[in-house]
Residue, then its C-alpha position, 0 to 999 in steps of 0.5 A: x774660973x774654969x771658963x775664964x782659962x779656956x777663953x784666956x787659951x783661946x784668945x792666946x792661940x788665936x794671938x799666935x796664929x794670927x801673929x804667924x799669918x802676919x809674919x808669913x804674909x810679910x815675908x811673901x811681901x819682901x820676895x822679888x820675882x826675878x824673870x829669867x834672863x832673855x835668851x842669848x841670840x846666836x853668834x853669827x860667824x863671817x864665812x871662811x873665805x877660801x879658793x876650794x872647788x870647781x871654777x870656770x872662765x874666759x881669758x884673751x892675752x897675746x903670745x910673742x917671742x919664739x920661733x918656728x924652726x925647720x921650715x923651708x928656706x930657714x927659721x920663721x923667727x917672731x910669731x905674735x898675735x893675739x889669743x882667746x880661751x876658756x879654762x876651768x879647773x878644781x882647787x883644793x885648799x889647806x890652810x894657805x896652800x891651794x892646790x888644784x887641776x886647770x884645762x883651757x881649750x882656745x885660739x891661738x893667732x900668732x902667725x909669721x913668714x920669712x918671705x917663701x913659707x908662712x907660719x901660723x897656730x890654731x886651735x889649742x889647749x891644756x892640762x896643768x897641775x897648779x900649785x899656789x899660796x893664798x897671800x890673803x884673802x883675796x889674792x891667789x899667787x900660784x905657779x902651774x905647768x903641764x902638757x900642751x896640745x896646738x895646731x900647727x899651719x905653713x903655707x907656701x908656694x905648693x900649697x898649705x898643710x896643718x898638723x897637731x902637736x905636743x907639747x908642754x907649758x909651764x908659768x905663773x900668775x895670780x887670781x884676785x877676788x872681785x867678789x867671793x864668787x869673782x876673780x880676775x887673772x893674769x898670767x904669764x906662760x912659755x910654751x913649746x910645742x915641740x915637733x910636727x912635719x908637714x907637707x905642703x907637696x913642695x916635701x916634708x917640713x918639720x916645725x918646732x914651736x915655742x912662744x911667750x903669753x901674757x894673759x888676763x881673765x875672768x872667771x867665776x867660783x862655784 
């Protein structure tokens, strides 16, 4: 009897421990194995397109208007010819408002004569300060103004006779991006190199000059 009950124990802790596997072995049947989400890949964010830092290039116009006075035998009125440079300059930006320094070195044709005394510039440059709005991306409208440097020549009967003058220039105009690193200009400024006296051995002559430009360019940012 005795033997009976240890057998009847056995069978019954044998029922429980497998009745426990066969929940266990369910309950790893219903789990899912989730994969962990792919990584996100970055964001890419489109540059800021902005007007800051150094740029250089190449402009031609043509200056009109303006006279030179004070040369023998009266008024040269009218000087126009046309004019080449090359200009560079830094801008600095913060939000819509670009400000910066621009030099242009360059030559400058525009000639005249009143029938005894002819009138002619030369080599010349300057240095301006410039102040602008970004109308958009892409469109630079800016106002500048600073000093100015010109040769100036005379030629009559007696000879020639050149010297170099100062001045100031002041305009306006706009930069256009072709590209990030690309632009076209066009500007306007009025020029006037105030007074130079110059001998030509027929006595001195002083020549006050001033005249109109209209100028496109291209350049390039860095």
């Amino acid at each position: 009897m005795r033997a009976n009950r240890i057998n009847l124990r056995s069978v019954a802790v044998a029922a429980g421990l497998a009745a426990v596997l066969a929940s266990g072995s369910a309950y790893a049947a219903d789990v899912v194995y989730n994969e962990p989400p792919a990584p996100t890949p970055p964001i890419e964010v489109a540059p800021v397109s902005t007007w800051a830092g150094p740029y250089v290039g190449l402009s031609t116009g043509y200056g009109f208007g303006g006279a030179a006075t004070g040369a023998a035998g009266g008024t040269i009125n009218g000087p126009s010819g046309w004019m080449f440079s090359g200009f560079g300059g830094y801008n600095w930006q913060s939000g819509g408002f670009v400000y910066g320094l621009e030099g242009d070195v360059g030559y400058n044709g525009q000639n005249a004569g009143n029938g005894t005394t002819y009138f002619r510039n030369g080599m010349e440059g300057s240095l301006r300060a410039r102040f602008g709005v970004a109308a958009s991306d892409n469109v630079l409208l800016y106002g500048t103004a600073g000093a100015a440097l010109g040769q100036q020549q005379i030629f009559d009967a007696a000879g020639s006779a050149s010297g170099g003058a100062w001045g100031w220039t002041a305009g306006a105009g706009a930069d256009i991006k072709m590209t990030d690193k690309m632009f076209t200009r066009i500007e306007y400024r009025y020029t006037d190199l105030g007074d130079v006296t110059l001998n030509t051995g027929s006595g001195a002559q002083t020549i006050n000059s001033n005249n109109h430009r209209i100028m496109v360019g291209l350049g390039v940012k860095f």
